[in-house]
N, C-alpha and C positions, 0 to 999 in steps of 0.2 A: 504494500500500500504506500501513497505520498507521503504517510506521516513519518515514514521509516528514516524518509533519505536527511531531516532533520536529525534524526535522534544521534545521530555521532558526527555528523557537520556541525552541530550546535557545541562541540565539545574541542576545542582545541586539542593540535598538539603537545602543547606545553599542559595539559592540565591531563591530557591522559599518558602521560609518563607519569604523573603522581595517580592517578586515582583509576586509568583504565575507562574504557568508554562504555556505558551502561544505554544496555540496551531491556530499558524495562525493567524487570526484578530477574536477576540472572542465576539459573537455577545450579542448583547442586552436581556437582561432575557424576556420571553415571559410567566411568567406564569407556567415555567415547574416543578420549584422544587416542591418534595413530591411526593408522591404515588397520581395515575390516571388514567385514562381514555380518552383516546380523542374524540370529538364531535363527533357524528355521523351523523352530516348533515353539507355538506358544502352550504359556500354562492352559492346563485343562479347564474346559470348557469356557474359556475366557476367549477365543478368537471371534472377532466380529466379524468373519467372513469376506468374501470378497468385493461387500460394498461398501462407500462410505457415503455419509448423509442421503444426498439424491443422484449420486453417480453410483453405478453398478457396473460387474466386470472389470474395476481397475486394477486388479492383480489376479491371476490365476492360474492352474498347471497349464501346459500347451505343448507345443513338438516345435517350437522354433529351431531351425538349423542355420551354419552355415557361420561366416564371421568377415557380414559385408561391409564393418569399420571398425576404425581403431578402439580395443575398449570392447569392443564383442566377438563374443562366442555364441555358439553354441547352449552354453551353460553360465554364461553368465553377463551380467553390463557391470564396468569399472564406471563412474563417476566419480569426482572430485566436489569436496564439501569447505570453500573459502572460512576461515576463522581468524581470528585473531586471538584466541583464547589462551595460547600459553603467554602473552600480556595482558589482556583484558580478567582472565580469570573466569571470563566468562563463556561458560562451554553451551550456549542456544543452540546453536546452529548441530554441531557433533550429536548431540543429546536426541535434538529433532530427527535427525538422518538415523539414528539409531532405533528411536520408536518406528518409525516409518519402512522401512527397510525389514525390520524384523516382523512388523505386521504382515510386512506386502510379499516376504519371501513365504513365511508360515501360508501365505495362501498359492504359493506354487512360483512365484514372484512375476515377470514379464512375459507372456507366454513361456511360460518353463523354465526364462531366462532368470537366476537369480542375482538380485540388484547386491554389487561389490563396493562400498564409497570409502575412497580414499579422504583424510583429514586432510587439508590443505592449510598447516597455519604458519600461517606469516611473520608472526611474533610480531605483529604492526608493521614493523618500517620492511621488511622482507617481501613485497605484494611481486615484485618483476621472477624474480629465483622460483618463486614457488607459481609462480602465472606456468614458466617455462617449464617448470614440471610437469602439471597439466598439461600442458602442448602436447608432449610425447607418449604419455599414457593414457590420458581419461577422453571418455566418449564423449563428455557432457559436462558442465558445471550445474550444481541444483543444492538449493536450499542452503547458500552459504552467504558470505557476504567480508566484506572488510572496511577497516576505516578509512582507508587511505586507498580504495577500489580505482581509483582515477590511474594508479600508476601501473596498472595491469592492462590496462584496457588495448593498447595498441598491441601488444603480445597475445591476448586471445582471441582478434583479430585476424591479426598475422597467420596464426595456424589456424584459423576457421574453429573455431571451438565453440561450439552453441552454449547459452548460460541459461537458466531459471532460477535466478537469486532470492533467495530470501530476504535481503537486504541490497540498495542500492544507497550511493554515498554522497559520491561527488558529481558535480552538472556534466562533466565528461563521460560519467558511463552512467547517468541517470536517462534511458530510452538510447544507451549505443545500440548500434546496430547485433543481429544475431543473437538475442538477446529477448524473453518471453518474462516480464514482469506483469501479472494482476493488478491493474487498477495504476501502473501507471506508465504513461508512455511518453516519448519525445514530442515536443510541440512548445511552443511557448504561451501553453495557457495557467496562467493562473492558480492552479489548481485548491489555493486554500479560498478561494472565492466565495464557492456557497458558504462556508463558516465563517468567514466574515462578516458575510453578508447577512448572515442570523443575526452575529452578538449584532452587530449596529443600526440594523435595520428594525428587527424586530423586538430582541429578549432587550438589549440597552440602545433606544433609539436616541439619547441623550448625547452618545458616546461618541457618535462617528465624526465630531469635529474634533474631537480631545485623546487620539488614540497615540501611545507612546512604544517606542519601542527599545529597546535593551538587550544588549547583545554580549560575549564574550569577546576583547579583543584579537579578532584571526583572521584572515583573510576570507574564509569560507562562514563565517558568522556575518561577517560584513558584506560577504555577495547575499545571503540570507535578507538581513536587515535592509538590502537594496531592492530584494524584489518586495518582499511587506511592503516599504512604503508606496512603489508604486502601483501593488494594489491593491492596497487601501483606496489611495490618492484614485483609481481604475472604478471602484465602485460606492462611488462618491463621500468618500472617509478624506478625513484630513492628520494628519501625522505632524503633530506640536511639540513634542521629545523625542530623540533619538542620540542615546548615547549607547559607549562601553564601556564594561569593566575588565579588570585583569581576569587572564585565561583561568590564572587559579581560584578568582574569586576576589572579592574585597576585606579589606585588612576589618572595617566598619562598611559597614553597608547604610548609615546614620546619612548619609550627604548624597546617596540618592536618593534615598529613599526623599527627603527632603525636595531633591531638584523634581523628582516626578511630581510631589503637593505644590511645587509652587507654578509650576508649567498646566498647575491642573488636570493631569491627563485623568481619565474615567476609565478605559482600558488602555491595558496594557501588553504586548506583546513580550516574553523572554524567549530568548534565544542562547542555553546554556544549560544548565545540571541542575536538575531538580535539586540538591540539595543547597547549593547556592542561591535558587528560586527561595526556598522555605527563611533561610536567614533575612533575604529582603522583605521577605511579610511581615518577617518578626519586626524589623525594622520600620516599615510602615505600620504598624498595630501598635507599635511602642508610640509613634509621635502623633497616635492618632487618626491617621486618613486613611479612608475605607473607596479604596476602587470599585467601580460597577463589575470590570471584570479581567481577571486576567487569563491568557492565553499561556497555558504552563507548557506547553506542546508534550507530545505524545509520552515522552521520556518522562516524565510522571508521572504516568497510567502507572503506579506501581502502588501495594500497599504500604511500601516504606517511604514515601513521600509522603502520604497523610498523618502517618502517625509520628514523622519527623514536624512538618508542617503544624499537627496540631492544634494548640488555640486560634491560630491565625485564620483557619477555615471557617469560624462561625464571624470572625471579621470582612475576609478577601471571600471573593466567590473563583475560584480555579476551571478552566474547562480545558478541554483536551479532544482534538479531532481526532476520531479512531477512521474518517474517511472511509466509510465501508466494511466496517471487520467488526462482524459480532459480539458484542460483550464480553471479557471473558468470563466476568463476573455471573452474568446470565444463562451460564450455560445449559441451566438445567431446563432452561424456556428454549433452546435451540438443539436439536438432534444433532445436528454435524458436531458442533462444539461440546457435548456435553461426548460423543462419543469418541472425541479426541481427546478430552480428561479422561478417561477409560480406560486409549492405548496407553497414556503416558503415564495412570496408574501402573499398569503390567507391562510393559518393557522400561520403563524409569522411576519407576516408585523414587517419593521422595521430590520429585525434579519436576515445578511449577510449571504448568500453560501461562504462557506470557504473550502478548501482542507478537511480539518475533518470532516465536515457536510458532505460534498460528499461520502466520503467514510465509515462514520458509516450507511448514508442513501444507499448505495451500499451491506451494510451487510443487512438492514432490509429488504431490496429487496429478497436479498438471503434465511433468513429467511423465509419470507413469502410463496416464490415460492417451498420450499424443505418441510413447513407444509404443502401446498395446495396437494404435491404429494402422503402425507400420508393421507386424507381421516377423515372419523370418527378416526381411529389408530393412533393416532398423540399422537407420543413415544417420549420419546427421541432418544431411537435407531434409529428408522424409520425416524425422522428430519436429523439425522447428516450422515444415510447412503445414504437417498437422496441426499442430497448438495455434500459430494465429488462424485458423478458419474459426475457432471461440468467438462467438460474436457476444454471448453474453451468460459468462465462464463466472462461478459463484464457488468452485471447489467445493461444489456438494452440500453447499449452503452457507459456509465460513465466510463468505463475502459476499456483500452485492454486488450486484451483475456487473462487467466490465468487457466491453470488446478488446481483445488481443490483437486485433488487423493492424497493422504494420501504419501508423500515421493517425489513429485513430485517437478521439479525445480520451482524457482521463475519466472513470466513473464519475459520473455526475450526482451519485450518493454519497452522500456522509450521513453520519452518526457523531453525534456530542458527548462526553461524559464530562459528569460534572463532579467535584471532591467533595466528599463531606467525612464529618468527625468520624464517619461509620464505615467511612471507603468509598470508593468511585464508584457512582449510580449512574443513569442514562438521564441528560436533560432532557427536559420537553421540548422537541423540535418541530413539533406538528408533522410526523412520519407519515409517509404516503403511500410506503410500502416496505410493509413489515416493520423491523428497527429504524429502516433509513427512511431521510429525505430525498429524494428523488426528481433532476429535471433543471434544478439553479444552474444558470448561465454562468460560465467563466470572463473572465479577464484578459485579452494579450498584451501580454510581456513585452518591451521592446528596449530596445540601445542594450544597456551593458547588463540590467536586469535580465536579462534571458542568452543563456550559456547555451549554443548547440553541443549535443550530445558528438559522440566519435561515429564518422561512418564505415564501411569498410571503403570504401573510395580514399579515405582517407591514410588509408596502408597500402594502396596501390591494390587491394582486393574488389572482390564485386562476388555474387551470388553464383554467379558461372563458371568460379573456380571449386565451386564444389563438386566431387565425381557422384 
């Protein structure tokens, strides 16, 4: 989803060599790091078969022969799973590939092929070495992601390597080419439009001349903070504060807290680490002023930001665009989601559904479903020309609807959550279908506000170099 390519763009270099880039509540190591395999027999009576929510058939035995690309067999598919985990600490991505893999092989795996995924981690600054890696081994990248994805991009390119990321980072490989993300694609629209367009229009129509914005000092915070204001400024907002602070945080947070009361903003935009966010509340509830609303971004969908945050939540109202991705709070109201708490009960016990696991497990979905459509023939061509025919692809109901076609707009659904003392709830957005809003018009981006994506034109490649 869009909310994704924020949540570690929002985080400096410098602040994740101290602290690691969080991606949501980052779960428990389950055993993933290194190159593997997942079990192929689940506990008894606990497999949920070979469907998942409202797709059926995504994994199961078959007679696949032959080994018509790099990465296949016969018996098996290699894929490569991007991480940044032996830095970050944070094993999402490994954890996900390991529930999913071991569900999907326990059901016979790819027609008969069973799915192999290699760990891909970078240790952060490593993305070009371990890109190169992949070149030469894996069929596929799926359900992986990294902070620093931008310095890979021309190397996965180069070898034609198709990708289904769990995570996208940088404006350089946010919609590159070869490349099957849900819900978000290359374009220069807008894409936080509709949620803007809520808080200022509708939920705080007070707000939309006084919106502020606050950033981490980095250069990808500050291309951030460049496209907020223009649109804002796009759907008729006005933006009256915009500062930074240090990548690590502020020593007092007292003297912005201050410049955003006396610039008056009513919302607020951050662009940085939930827990940096919570000291600034503490700071504005300490001198007093109560914002309409602030936009904490997705990177706070966590329960350790509310209960870090605390008394500041019955002062500050917090929201957070999940942009299409079911609750995960809710799950027990949605079958896809409640039956992917299930898998990650019995292949990860222990190990949270978080936004990022949703949605890397949303790509392996996709994966798997666009292999099963190519047969013995399982190309890379044939995988990546499958998946964009998804004209309105929901991973079995984890997501609202989004077309995959090659040039096509971002979903035009979002979903709100809102914090409270009790944990993150679903604001009232007047839903139109199902959880989401549905149909809000975007914004185009223009001048240095809107980065193009890498194309393969751009490495002297083109789609015809594929056999």
């Amino acid at each position: 989803m869009r909310f994704l390519v924020r949540t570690c763009v929002a985080v400096s270099a410098v602040a994740l060599l101290a602290t690691g880039c969080s991606r949501a509540a980052a779960p428990s190591s389950a055993g993933a790091t290194g190159s593997g395999s997942a079990a192929s027999t689940p506990a008894s009576g606990q497999s949920e078969g070979a469907s998942f929510g409202t797709l059926s058939g995504v994994c199961h035995p078959g007679s696949a022969s032959g080994a018509p690309d790099q990465g296949v067999t016969a018996s098996e598919v290699r894929v490569g799973v991007m991480t940044d985990a032996s830095f970050t600490k944070d094993e999402t991505f490994p954890v996900t590939a390991k529930v999913f893999t071991s569900w999907c092989n326990a059901q016979g795996g790819i027609d008969g092929r069973k799915i192999v995924f290699d760990t891909l981690d970078t240790a952060l600054f490593n993305v070009q070495p371990v890109m190169t890696k992949a070149c030469g081994e894996d069929f596929a990248l799926v359900g992986g992601g990294a902070a620093f994805d931008g310095a890979g991009v021309n190397e996965r390119l180069s070898c034609l390597l198709p990708a289904f990321p769990g995570e996208v980072v940088s404006p350089q490989n946010a919609g590159s080419a070869f490349q099957v993300y849900p819900g978000w694609n290359a374009g220069p629209n807008f894409s936080y439009a509709p949620y803007y367009s809520w808080l200022t229009k509708e939920a705080y129509p007070d707000s939309a001349k006084h919106v502020g914005i606050i950033s981490g000092d980095t250069a990808a915070t500050q291309q951030i903070a460049t496209e907020d204001s223009q649109g804002i400024a796009g759907i008729g907002g006005a933006v009256t504060y915009n500062d930074l602070f240090p990548p690590l945080g502020a020593s007092d947070w007292t003297p912005y807290a201050e410049a955003i009361k006396a610039k008056g903003v009513k919302g607020l935009i951050f662009n940085g680490q939930w827990q940096q966010l919570a000291k600034l509340e503490l700071a504005l509830t300490n001198i007093g002023y109560k914002l309409d609303w602030i936009d904490a971004n997705s990177d706070a969908y966590t329960p350790q930001f509310t209960q870090l945050a605390g008394p500041s939540l019955t002062a500050q109202s917090n929201y957070a665009d999940l942009s299409g991705l079911y609750p995960v709070e809710k799950a027990a109201s949605n079958p896809a989601t409640q039956q992917l708490a299930k898998l990650f009960s019995q292949y990860a016990p222990g190990s949270p559904v978080t936004l990022p696991a949703v949605q890397s497990f949303a790509d392996w979905l996709l994966f798997a479903a666009s292999a099963e459509a190519c047969g013995s023939n399982l190309t890379r061509k044939c995988i990546y020309d499958a998946a964009i025919t998804q004209t309105s692809w929901t991973a079995g109901g984890l997501l609202a609807p989004s077309s995959l076609a090659p040039g096509a707009a971002p979903t035009n659904c979002f979903n709100v959550e809102k914090a409270t003392p009790s944990g993150w709830q679903p604001a009232s957005i007047s839903a139109n279908n199902g959880a989401y809003r549905c149909g809000a018009p975007f914004f185009t981006l223009t001048g240095s506000a809107y980065i193009p994506p890498t194309s393969l034109a751009s490495v002297g490649k083109s789609m015809a170099d594929l056999k």
